[in-house]
Gaussian input, Z-matrix of N, CA and C with variables (Angstrom, degrees):
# hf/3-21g

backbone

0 1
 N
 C     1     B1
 C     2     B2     1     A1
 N     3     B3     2     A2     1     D1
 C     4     B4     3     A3     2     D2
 C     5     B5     4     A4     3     D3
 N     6     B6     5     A5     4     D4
 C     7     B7     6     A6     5     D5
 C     8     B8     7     A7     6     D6
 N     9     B9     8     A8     7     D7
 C    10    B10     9     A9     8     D8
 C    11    B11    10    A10     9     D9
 N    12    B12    11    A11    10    D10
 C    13    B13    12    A12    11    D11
 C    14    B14    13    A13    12    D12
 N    15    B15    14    A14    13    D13
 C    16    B16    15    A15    14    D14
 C    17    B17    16    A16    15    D15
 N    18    B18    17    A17    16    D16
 C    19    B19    18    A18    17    D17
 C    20    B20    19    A19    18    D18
 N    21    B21    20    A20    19    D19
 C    22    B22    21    A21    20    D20
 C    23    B23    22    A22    21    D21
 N    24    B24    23    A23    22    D22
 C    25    B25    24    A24    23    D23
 C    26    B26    25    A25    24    D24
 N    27    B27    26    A26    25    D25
 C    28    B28    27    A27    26    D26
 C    29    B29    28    A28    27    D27
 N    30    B30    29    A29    28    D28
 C    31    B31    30    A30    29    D29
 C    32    B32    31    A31    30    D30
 N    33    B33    32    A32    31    D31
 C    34    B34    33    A33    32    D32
 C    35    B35    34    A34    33    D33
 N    36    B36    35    A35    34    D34
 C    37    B37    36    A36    35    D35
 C    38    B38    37    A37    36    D36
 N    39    B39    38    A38    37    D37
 C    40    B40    39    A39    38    D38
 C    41    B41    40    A40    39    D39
 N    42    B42    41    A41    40    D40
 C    43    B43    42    A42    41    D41
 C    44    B44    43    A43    42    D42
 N    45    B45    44    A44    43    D43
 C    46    B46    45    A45    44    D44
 C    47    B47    46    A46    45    D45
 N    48    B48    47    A47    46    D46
 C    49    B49    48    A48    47    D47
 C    50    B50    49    A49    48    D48
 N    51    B51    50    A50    49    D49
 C    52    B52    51    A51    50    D50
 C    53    B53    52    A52    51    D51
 N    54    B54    53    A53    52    D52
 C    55    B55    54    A54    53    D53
 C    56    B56    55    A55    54    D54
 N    57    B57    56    A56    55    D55
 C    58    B58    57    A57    56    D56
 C    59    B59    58    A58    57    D57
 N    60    B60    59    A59    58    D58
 C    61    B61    60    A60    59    D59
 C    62    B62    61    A61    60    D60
 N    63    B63    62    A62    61    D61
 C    64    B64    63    A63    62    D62
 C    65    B65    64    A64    63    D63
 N    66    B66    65    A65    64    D64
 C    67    B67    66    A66    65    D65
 C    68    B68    67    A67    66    D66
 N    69    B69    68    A68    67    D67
 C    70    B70    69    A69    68    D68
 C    71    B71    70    A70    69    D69
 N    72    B72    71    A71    70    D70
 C    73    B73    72    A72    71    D71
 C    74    B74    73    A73    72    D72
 N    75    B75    74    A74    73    D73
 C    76    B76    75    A75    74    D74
 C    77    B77    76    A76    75    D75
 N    78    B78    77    A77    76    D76
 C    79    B79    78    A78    77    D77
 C    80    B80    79    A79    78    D78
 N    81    B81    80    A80    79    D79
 C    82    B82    81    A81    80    D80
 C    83    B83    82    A82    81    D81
 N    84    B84    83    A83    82    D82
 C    85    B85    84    A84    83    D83
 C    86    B86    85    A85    84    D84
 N    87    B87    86    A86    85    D85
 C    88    B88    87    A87    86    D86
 C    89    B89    88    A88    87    D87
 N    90    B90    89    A89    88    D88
 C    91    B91    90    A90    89    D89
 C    92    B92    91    A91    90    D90
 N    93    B93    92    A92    91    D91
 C    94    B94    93    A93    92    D92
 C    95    B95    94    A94    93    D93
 N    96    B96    95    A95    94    D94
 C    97    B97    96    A96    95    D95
 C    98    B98    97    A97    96    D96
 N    99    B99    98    A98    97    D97
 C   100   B100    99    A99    98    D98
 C   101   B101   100   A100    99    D99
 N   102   B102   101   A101   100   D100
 C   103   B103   102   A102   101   D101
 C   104   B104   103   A103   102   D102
 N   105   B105   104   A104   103   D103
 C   106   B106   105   A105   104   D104
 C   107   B107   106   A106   105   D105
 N   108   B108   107   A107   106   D106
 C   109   B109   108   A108   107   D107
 C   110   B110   109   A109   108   D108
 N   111   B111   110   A110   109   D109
 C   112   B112   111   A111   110   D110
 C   113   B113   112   A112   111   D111
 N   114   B114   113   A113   112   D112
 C   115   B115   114   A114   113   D113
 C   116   B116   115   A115   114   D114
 N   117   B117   116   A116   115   D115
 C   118   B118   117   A117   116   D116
 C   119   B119   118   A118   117   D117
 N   120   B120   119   A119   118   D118
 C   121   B121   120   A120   119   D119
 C   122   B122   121   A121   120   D120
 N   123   B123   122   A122   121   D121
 C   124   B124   123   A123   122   D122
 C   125   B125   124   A124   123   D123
 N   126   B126   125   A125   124   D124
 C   127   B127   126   A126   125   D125
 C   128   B128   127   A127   126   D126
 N   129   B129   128   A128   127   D127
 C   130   B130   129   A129   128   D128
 C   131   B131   130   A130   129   D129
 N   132   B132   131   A131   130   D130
 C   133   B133   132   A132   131   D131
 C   134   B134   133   A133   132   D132
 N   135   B135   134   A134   133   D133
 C   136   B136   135   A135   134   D134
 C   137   B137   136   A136   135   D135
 N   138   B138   137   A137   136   D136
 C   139   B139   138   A138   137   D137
 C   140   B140   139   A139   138   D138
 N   141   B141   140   A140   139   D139
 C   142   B142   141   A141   140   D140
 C   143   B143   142   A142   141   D141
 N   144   B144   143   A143   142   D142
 C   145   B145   144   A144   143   D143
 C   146   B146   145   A145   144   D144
 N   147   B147   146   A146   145   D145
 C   148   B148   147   A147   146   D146
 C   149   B149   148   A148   147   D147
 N   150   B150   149   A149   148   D148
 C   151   B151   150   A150   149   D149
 C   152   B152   151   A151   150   D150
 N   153   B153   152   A152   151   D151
 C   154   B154   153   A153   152   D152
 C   155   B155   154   A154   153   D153
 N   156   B156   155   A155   154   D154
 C   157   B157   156   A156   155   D155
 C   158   B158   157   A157   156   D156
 N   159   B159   158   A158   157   D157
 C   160   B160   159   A159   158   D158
 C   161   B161   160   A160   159   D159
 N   162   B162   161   A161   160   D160
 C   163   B163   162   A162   161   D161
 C   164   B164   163   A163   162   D162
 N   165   B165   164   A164   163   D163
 C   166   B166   165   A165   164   D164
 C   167   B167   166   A166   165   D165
 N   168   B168   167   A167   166   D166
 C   169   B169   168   A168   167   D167
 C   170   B170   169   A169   168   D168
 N   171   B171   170   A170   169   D169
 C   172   B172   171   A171   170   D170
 C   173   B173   172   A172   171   D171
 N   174   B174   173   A173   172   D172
 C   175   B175   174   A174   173   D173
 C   176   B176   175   A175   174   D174
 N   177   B177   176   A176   175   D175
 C   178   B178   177   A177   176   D176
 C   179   B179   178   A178   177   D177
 N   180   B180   179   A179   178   D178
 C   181   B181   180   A180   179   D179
 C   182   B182   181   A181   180   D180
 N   183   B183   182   A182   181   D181
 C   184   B184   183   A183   182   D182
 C   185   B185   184   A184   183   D183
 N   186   B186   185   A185   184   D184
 C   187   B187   186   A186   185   D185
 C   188   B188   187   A187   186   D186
 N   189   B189   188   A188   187   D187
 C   190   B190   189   A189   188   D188
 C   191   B191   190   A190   189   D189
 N   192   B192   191   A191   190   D190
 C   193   B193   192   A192   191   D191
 C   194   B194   193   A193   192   D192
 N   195   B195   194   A194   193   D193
 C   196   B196   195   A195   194   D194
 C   197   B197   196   A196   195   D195
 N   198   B198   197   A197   196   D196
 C   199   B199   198   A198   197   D197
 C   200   B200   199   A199   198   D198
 N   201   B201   200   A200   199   D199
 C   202   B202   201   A201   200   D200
 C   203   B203   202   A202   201   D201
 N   204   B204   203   A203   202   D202
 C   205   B205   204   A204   203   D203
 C   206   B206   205   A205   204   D204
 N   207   B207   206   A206   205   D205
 C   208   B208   207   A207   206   D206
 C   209   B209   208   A208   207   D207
 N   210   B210   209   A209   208   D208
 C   211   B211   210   A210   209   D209
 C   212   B212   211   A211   210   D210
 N   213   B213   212   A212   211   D211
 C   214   B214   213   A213   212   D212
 C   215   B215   214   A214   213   D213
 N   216   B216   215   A215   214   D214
 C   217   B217   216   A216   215   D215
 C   218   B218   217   A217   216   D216
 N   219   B219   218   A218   217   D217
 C   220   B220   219   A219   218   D218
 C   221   B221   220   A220   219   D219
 N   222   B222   221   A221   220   D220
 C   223   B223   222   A222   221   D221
 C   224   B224   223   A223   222   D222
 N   225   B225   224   A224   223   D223
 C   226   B226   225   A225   224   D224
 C   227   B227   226   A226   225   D225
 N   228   B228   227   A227   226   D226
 C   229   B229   228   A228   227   D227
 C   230   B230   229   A229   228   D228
 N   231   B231   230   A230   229   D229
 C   232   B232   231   A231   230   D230
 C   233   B233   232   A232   231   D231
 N   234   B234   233   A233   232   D232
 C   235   B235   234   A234   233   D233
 C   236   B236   235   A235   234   D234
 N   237   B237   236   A236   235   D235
 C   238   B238   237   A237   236   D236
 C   239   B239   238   A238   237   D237
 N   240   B240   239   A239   238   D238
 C   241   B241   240   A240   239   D239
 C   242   B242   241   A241   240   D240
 N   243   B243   242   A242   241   D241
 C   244   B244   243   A243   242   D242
 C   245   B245   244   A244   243   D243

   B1=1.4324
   B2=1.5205
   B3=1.3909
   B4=1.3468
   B5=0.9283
   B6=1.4329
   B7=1.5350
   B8=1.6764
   B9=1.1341
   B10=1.7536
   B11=1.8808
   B12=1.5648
   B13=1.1976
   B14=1.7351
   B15=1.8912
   B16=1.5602
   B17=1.4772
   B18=1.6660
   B19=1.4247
   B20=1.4967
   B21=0.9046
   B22=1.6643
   B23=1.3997
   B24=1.3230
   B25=1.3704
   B26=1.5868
   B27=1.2525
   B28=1.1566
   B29=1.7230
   B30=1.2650
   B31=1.2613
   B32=1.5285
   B33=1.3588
   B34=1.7686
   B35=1.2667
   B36=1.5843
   B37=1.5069
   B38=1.3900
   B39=1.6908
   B40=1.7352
   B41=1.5148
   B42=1.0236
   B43=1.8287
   B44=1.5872
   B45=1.4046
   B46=1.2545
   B47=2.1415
   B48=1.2798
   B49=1.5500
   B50=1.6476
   B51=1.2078
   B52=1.2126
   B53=1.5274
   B54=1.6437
   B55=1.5127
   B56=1.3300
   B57=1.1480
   B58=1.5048
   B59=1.5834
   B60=1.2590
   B61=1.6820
   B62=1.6574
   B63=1.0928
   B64=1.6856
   B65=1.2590
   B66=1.3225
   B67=1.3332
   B68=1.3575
   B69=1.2101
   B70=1.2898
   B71=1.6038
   B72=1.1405
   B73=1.4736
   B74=1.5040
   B75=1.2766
   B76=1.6814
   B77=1.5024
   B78=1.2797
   B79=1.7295
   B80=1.7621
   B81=1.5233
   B82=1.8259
   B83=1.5009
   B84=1.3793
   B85=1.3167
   B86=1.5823
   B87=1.1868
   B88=1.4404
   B89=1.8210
   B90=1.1291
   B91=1.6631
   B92=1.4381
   B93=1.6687
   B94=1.5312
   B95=1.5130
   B96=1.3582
   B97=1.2349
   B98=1.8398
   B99=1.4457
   B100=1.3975
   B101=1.5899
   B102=1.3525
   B103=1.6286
   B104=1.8299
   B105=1.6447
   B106=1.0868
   B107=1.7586
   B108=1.1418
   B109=1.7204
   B110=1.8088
   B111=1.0878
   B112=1.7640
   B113=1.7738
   B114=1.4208
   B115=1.4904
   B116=1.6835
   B117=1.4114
   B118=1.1946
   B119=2.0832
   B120=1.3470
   B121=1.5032
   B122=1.7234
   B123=0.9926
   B124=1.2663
   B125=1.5934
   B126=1.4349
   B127=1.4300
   B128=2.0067
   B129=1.3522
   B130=1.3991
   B131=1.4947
   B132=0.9182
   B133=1.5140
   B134=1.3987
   B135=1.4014
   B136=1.4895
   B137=2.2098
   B138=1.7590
   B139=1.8444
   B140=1.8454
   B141=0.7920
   B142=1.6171
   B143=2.2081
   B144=1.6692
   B145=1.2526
   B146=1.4018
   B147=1.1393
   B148=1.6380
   B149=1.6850
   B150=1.1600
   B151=1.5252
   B152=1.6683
   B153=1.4883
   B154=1.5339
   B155=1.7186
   B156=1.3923
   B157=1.2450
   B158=1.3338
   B159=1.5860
   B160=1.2155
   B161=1.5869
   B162=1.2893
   B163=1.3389
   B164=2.0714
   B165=1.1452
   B166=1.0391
   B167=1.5336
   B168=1.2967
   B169=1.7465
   B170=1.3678
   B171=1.0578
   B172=1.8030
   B173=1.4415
   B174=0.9912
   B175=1.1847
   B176=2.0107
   B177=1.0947
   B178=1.1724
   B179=1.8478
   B180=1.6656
   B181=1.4396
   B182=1.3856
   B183=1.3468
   B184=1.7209
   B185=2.0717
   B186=0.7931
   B187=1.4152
   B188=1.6991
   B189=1.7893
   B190=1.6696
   B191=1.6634
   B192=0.9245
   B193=1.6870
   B194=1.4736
   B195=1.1898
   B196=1.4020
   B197=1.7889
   B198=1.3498
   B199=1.5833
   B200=2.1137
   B201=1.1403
   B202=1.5364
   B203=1.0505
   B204=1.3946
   B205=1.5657
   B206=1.1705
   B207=1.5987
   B208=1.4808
   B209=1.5172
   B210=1.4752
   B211=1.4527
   B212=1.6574
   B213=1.3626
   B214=1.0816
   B215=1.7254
   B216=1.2537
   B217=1.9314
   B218=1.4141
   B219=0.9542
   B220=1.6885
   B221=1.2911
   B222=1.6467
   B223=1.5636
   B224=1.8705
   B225=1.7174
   B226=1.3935
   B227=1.2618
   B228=1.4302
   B229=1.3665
   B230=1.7502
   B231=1.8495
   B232=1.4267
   B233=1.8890
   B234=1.0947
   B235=1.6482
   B236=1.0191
   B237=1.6465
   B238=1.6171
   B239=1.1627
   B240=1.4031
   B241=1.8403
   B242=1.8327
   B243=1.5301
   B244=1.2963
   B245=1.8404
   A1=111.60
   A2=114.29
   A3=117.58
   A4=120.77
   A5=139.45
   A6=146.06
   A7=126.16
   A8=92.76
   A9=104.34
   A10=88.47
   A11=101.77
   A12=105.28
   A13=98.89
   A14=84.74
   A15=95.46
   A16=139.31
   A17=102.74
   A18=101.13
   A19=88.57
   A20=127.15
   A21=122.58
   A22=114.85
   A23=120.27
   A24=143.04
   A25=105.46
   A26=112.73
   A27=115.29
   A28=108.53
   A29=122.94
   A30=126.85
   A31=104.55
   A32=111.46
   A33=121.52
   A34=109.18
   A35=112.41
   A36=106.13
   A37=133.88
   A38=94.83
   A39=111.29
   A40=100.63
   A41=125.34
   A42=105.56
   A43=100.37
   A44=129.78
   A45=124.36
   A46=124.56
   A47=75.94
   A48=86.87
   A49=126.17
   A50=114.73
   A51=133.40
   A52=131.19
   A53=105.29
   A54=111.12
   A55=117.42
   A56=127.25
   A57=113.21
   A58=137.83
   A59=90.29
   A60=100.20
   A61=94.13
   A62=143.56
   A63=166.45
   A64=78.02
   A65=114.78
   A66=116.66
   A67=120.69
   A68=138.71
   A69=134.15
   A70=120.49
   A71=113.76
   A72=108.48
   A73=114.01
   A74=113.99
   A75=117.26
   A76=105.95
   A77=108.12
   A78=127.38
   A79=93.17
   A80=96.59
   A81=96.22
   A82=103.93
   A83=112.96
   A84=89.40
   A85=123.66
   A86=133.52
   A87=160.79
   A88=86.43
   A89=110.67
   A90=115.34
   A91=119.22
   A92=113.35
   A93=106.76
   A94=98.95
   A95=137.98
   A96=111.20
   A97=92.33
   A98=135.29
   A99=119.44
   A100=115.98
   A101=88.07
   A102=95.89
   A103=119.53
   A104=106.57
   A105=103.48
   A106=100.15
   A107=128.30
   A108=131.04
   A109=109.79
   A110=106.97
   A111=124.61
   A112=84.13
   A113=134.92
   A114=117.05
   A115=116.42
   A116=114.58
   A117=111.89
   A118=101.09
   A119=111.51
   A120=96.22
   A121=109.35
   A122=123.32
   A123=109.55
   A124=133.37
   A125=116.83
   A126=144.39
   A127=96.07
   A128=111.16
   A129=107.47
   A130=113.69
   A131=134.00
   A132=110.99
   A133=116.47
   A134=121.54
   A135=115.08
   A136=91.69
   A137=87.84
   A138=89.54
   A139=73.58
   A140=101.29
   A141=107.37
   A142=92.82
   A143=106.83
   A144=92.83
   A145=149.87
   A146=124.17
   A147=119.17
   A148=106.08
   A149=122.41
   A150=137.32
   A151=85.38
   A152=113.54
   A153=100.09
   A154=125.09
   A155=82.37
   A156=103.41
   A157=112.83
   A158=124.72
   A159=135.33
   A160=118.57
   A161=103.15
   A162=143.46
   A163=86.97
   A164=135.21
   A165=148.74
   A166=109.87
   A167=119.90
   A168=136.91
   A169=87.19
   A170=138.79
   A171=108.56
   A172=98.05
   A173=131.97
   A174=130.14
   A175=103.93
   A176=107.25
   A177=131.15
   A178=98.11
   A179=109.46
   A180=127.98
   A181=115.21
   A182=118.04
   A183=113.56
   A184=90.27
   A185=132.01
   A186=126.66
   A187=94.44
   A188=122.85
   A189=112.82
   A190=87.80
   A191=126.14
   A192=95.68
   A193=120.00
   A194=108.03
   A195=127.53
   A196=104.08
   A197=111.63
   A198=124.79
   A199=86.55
   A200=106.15
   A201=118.61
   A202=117.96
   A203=122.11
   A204=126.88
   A205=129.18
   A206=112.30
   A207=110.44
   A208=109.26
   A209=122.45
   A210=109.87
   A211=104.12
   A212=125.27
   A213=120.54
   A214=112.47
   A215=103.81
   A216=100.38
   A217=98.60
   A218=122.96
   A219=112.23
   A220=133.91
   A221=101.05
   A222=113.99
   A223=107.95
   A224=100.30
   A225=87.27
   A226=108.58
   A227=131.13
   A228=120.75
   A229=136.26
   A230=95.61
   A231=120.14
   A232=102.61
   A233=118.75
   A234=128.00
   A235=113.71
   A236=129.40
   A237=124.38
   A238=99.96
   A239=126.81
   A240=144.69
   A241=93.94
   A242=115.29
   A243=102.92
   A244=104.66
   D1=25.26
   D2=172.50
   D3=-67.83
   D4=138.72
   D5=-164.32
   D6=90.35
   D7=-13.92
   D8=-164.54
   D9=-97.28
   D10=167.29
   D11=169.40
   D12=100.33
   D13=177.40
   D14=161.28
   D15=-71.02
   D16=25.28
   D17=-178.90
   D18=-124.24
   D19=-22.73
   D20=156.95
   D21=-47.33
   D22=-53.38
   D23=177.72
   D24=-44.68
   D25=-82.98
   D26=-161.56
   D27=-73.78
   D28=-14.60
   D29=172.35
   D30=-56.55
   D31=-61.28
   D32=164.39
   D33=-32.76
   D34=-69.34
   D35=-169.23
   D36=-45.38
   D37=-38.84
   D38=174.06
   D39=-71.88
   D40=-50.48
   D41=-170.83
   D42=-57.56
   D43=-52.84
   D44=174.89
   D45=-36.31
   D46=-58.15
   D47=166.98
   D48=-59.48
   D49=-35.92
   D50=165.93
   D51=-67.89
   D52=-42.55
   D53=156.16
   D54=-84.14
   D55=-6.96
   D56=158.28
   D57=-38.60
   D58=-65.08
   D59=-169.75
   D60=-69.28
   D61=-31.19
   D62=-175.37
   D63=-46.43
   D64=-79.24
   D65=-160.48
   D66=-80.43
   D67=-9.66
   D68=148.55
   D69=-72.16
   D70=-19.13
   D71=166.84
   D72=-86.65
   D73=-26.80
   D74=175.11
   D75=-57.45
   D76=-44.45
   D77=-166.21
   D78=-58.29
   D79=-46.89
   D80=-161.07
   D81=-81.13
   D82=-43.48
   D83=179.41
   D84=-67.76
   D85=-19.14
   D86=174.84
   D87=-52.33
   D88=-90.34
   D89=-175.91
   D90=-39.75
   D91=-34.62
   D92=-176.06
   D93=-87.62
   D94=-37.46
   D95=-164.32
   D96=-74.36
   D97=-66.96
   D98=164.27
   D99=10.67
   D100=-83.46
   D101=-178.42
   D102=-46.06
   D103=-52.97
   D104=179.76
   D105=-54.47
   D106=-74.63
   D107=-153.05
   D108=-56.25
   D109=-16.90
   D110=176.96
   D111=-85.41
   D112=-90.16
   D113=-169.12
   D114=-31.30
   D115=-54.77
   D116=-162.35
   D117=-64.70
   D118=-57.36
   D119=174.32
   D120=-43.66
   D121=-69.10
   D122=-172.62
   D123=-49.22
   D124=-36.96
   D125=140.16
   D126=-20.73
   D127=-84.07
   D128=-172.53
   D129=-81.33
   D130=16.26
   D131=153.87
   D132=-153.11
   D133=27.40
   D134=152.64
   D135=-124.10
   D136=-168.44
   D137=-160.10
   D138=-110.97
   D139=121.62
   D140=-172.27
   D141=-123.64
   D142=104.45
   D143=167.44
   D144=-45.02
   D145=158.85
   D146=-178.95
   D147=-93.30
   D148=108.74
   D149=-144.69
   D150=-79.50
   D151=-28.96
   D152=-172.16
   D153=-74.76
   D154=-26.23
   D155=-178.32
   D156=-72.70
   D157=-31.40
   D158=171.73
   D159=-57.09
   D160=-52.44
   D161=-145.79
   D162=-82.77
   D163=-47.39
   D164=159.72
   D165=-43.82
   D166=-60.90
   D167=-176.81
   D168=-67.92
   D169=-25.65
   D170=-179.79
   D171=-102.75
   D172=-8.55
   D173=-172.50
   D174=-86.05
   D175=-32.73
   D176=-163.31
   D177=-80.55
   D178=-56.18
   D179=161.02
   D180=-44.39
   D181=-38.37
   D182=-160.34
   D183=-106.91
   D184=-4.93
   D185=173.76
   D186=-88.91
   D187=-53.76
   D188=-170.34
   D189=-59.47
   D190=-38.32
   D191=-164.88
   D192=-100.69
   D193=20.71
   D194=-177.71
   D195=-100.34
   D196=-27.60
   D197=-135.75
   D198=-94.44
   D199=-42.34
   D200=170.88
   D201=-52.99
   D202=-68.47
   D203=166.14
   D204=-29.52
   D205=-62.28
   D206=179.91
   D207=-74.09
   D208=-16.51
   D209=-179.96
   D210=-84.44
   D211=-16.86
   D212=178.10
   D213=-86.42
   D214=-19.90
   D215=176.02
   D216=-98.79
   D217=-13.10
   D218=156.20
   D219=-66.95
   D220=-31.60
   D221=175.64
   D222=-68.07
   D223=158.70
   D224=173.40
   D225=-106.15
   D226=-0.10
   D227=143.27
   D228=-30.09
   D229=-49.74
   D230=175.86
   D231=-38.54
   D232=-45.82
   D233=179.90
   D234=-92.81
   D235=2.18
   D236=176.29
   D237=56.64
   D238=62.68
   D239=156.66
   D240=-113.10
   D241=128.83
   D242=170.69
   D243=-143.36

């Protein structure tokens, strides 16, 4: 009756437990290099913007039109006080 029982059992459980993390790291590294070799084709042959650079220009956009406002509700003109 060798094999049967709770040493069958837990023999299972540990390989289970053991291929787990196996397989979540297979999964991850699988997806990041993917990911990496999909950026880099796309990187070299379409014009794919520089988000920082973008990301700066609105930042740059939403301060000039931000910068009026508060100097104008600060003014006491802004309330027609003169």
């Amino acid at each position: 009756m060798a094999g049967h029982g709770p040493a069958r059992g837990a023999a299972a459980a540990l390989r289970t437990l053991f291929a787990l993390p196996t397989d979540i790291t297979l999964q991850f590294l699988l997806g990041f290099t993917l990911g990496n070799v999909v950026g880099m084709y796309l990187a070299q042959n379409y014009d794919i913007p520089n988000l920082a650079k973008k990301l700066e220009e609105v930042k740059k956009d939403l301060d000039a039109k931000k910068k009026p406002l508060v100097h104008e509700a600060a003014s006491s003109t802004a309330f027609g006080i003169h």
